[in-house]
ROVEX-810283 format. One line per field, with one value per residue: residue number from 1; y, x negated, z of N, C-alpha, C in turn. Coordinates in steps of 0.02 Angstrom, whole numbers. Last residue first. Example, Ala and Ser with C-alpha at 12.3 -4.5 7.8 and 13.67 -1.06 7.14 Angstrom:
residues 2
n = (2:1)
n_y = (-112:-284)
n_x = (-642:-660)
n_z = (354:390)
ca_y = (-53:-225)
ca_x = (-684:-615)
ca_z = (357:390)
c_y = (2:-165)
c_x = (-645:-660)
c_z = (394:390)
end
This chain:
residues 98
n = (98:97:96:95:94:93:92:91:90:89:88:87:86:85:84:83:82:81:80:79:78:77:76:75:74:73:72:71:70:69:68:67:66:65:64:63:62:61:60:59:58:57:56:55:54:53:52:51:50:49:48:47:46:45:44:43:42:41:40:39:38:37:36:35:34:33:32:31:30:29:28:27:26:25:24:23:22:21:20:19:18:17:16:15:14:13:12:11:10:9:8:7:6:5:4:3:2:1)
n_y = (12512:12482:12637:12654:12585:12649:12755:12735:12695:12820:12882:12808:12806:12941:12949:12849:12929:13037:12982:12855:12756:12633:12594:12458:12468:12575:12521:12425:12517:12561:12471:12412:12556:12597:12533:12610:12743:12806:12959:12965:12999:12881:12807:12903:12885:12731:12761:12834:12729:12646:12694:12757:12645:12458:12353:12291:12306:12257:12272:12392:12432:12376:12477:12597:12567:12531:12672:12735:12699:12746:12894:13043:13128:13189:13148:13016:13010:13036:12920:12841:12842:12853:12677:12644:12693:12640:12491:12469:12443:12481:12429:12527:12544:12617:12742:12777:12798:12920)
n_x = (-6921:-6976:-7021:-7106:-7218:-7243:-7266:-7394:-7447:-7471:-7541:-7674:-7691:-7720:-7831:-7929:-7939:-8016:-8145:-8221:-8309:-8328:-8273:-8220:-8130:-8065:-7998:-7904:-7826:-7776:-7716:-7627:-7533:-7445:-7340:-7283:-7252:-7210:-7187:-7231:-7373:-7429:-7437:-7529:-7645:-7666:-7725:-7832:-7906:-7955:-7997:-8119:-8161:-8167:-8140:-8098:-8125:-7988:-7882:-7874:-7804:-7703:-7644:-7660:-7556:-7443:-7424:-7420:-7264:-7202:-7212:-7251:-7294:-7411:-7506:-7479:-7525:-7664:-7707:-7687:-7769:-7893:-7889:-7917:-8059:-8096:-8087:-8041:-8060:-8032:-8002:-7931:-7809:-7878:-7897:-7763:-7720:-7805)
n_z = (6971:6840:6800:6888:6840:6731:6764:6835:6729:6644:6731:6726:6589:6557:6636:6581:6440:6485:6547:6513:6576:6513:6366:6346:6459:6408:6297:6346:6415:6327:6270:6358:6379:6293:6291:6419:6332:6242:6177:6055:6094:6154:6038:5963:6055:6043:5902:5937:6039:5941:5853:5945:5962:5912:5915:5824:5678:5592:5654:5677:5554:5565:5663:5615:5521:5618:5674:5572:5531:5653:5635:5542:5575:5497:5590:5546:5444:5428:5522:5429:5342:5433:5486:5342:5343:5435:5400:5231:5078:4925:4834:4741:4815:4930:4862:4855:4969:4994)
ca_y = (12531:12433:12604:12704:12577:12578:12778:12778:12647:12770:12912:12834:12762:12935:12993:12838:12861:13027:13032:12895:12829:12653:12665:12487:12408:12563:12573:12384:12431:12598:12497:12368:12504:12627:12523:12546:12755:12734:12939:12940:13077:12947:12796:12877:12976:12757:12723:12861:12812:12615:12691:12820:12646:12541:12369:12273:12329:12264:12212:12350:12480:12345:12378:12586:12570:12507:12613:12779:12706:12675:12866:12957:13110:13184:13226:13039:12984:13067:13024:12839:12853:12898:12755:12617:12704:12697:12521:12459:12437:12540:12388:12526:12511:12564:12712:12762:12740:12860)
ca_x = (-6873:-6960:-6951:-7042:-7188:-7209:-7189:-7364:-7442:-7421:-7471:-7627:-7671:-7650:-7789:-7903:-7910:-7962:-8075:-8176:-8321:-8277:-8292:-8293:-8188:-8084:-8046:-7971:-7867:-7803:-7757:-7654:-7590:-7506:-7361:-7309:-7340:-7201:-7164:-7176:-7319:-7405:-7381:-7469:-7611:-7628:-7644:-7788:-7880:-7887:-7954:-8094:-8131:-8173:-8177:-8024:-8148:-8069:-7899:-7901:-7881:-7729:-7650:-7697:-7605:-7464:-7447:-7454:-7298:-7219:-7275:-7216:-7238:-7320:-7486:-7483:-7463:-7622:-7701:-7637:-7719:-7878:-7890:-7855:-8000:-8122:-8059:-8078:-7998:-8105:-8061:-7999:-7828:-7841:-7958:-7789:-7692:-7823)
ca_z = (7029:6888:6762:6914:6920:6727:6753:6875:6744:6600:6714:6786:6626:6541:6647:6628:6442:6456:6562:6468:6593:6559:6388:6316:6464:6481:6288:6322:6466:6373:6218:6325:6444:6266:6246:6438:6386:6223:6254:6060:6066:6204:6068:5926:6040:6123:5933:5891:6067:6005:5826:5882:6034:5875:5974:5860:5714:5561:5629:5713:5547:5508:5669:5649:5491:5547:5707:5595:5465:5645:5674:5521:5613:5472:5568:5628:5443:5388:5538:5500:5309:5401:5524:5378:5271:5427:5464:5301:5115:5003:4858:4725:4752:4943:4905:4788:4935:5030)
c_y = (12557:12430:12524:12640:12596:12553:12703:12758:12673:12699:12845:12839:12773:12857:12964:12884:12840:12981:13009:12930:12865:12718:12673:12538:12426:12516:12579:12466:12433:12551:12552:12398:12489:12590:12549:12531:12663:12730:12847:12914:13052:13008:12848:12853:12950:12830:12736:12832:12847:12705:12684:12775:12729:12606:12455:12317:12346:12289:12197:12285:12432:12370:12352:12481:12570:12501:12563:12700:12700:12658:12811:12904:13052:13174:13232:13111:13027:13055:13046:12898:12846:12905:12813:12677:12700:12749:12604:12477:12397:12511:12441:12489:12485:12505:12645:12736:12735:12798)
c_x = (-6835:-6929:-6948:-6991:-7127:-7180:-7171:-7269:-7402:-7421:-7459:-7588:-7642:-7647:-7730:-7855:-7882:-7906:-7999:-8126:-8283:-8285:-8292:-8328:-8243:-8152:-8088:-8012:-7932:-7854:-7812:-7731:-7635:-7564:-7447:-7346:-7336:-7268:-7177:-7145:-7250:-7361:-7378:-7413:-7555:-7608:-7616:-7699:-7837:-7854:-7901:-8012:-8077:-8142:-8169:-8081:-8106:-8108:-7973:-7922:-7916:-7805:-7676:-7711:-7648:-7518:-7451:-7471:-7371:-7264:-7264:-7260:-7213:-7291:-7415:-7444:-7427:-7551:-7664:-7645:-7667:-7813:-7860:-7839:-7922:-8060:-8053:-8059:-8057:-8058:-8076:-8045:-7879:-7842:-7947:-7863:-7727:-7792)
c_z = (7018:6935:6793:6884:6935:6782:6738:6848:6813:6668:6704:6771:6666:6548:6642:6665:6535:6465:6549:6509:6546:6613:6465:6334:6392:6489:6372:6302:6442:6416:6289:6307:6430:6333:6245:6362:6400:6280:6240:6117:6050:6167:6130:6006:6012:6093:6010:5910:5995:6039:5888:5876:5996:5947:5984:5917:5779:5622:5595:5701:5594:5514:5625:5682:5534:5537:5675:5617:5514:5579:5692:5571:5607:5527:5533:5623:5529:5408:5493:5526:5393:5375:5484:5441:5318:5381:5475:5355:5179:5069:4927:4765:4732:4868:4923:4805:4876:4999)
end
């Protein structure tokens, strides 16, 4: 992918991919990087906003992951998913206020 990078392939698709790669390492400010650069091309992409909320739920970071949950909500708003680990993440923003 860095060599897709050299060569001009510099997108959201590309920018996604090298953050799965990073994800699967563990390297997962490297991970939230590349998914902020993948948004920057497609701030709607709902593949990239659900890659960064999996980045900040496997680093327990759930108020980090609202924002991204909000705006997949308002493209998807029939995503399971997404409104699952709202509940939670807005369940433990409640806790860490009391």
């Amino acid at each position: 992918y860095r060599l897709a990078l050299q060569y001009g392939q510099d997108d959201a698709r590309t920018r996604n991919n090298i953050a799965v790669v990073f994800w699967e390492l563990k390297l997962y400010p490297l991970a939230e990087t590349e998914l902020a650069r993948a948004l920057a091309f497609e701030k709607n992409n709902v593949e990239i906003l659900n890659n960064l909320t999996n980045i900040y739920v496997a680093q327990r970071k759930f108020l980090e992951a609202i924002p991204q949950l909000e705006h997949i909500l308002t493209l998807e708003p029939g995503n399971e998913n997404a409104k699952n680990i709202l509940t939670v993440a807005k369940v433990l923003k409640a806790e860490k206020k009391s």
